[in-house]
N, C-alpha and C positions, 0 to 999 in steps of 0.2 A: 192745289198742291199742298200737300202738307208742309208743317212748318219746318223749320231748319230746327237739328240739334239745340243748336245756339240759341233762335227764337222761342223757340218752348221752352228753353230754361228762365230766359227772361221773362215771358209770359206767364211760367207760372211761383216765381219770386215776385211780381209786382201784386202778387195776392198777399204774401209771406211779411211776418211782421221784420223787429228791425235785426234779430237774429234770423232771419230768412227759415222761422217756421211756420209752415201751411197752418190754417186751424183746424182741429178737430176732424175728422170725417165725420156727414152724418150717418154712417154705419157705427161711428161709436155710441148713439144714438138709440139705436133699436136695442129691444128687449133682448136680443138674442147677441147681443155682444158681451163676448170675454171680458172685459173689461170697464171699468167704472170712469167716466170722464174725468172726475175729482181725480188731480195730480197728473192724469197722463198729457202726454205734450208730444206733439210729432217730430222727429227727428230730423236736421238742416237736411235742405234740399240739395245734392252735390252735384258740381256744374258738370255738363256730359263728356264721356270719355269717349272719344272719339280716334280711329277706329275702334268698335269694340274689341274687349279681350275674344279670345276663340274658347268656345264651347268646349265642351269635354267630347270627343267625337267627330273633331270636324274632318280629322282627320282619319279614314276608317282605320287604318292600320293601327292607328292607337285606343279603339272603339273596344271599349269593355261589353257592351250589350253583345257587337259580333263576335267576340271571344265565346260568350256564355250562350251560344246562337241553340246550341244542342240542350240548352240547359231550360227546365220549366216542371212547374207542374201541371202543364198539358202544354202539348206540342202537335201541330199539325206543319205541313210540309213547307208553310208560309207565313206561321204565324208560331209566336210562346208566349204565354199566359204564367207569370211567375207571385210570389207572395211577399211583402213591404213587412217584412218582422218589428218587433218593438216598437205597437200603431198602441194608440188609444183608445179606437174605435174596434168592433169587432173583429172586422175584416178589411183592409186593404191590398189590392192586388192590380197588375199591371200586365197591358198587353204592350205588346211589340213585333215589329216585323221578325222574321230572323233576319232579314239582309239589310242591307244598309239603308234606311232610306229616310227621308222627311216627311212632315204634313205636305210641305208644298212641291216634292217629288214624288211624291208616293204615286205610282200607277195608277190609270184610274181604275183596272180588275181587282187591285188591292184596297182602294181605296172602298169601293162597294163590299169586297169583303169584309172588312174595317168595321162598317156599318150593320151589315150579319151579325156578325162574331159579335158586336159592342151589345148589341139586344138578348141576343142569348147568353152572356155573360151577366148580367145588368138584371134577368128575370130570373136566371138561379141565384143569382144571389140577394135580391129581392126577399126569393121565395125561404129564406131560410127565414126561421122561429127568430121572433126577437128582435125581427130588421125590417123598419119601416120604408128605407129609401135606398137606390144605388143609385147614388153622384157620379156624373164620368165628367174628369179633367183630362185637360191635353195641356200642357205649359211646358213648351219650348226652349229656354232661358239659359236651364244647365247643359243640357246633352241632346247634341244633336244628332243622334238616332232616336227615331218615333216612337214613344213611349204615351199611353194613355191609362190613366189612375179611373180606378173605381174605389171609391170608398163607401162604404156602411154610415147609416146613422140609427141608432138602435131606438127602437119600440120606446116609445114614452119620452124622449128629450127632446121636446118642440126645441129647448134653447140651441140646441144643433142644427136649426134649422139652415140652409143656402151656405151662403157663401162662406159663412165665419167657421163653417164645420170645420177644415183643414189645419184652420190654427186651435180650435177645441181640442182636435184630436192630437196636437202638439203639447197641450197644458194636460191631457188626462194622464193619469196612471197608466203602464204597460198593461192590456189586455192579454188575459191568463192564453200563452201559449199553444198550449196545449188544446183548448176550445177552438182557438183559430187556426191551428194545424187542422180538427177535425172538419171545421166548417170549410176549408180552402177546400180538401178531397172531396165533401158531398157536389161543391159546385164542379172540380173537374170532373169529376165522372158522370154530372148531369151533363154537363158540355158533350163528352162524348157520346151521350146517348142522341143528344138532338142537333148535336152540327159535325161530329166524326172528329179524326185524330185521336192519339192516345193518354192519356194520364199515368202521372207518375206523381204519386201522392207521398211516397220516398223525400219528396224534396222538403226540404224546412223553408224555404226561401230564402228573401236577403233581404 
């Protein structure tokens, strides 16, 4: 059985110095970290808040994603594909149910969908000039309707490598617009060529 709230709080302050900060990660470690150990310090560890707060979503009736359910730049009868504006990375984009649902409710016909759709998304956008990698995240945390990120990692920046990409692309400059307008269209209208639904390249994202 996993540990209680309360226990893993303990458990992981009995590492924590006498201001209860963890050391370092060793991801701060690797060549490919944002940042330089000299001066950084982890931030106190705060004891758990129990019930948690509620997600953005838990309630559908106040669920922004269902609201925006008709809204994407590609849309199939079960699924919208929409675009993460103001990234640092080339491209960021996100898929979603249209209806309501979670990872751990999700259908299992949607769920196998999920797993299509995620490949064919992930190889056009792969396939574009300039983009070495498509990362797919799924993180839960904020909004509980199903939402899964692909992100770019562009041609030539090993330092972008895994896991620290997300906050890279939090410290980069806004990626020009306009490129990532065009590059969002070529992958939905590859989508529809090789898994159907329709694209609407009209959209700016969000």
């Amino acid at each position: 059985m996993p540990l209680s709230p309360e226990e893993f709080y303990q458990h992981a302050v009995a590492a924590a110095d006498d201001e209860q900060r963890l050391p370092l990660a060793r991801m701060t470690g690797w060549d490919i970290s944002p940042f330089e150990a000299d001066g950084l310090r982890v931030s106190q560890l705060r004891p758990p808040v129990v019930p948690e707060p509620p997600r953005h979503g838990d309630d559908p009736a106040d669920c922004g994603s269902c609201r925006r359910r008709d809204e994407g730049l590609w849309l199939d009868d079960r699924w919208r594909l929409t675009r993460i504006t103001k990234v640092g990375v080339p491209l960021v984009l996100m898929l979603h149910p249209r209806d309501h649902y979670d990872l751990d409710d999700l259908p299992d016909e949607l769920a196998a969908e999920m797993g299509v759709l995620s490949t064919h998304i992930a190889r056009h956008v792969s396939a574009l000039p300039h983009v070495s990698r498509c990362h797919l995240y799924r993180i839960g945390d904020g909004g509980a309707h199903l939402h899964v990120w692909f992100f770019t990692r562009p041609e030539g920046q090993s330092q972008l490598y895994g896991s620290w990409l997300v906050v890279w692309d939090d410290l980069l400059p806004e990626y020009p617009e306009d490129l990532a307008a065009a590059d969002a269209a070529i992958v939905a209208n590859k989508l529809v060529a090789s898994y159907g639904g329709v694209a609407d390249t009209t959209v700016s994202g969000t």
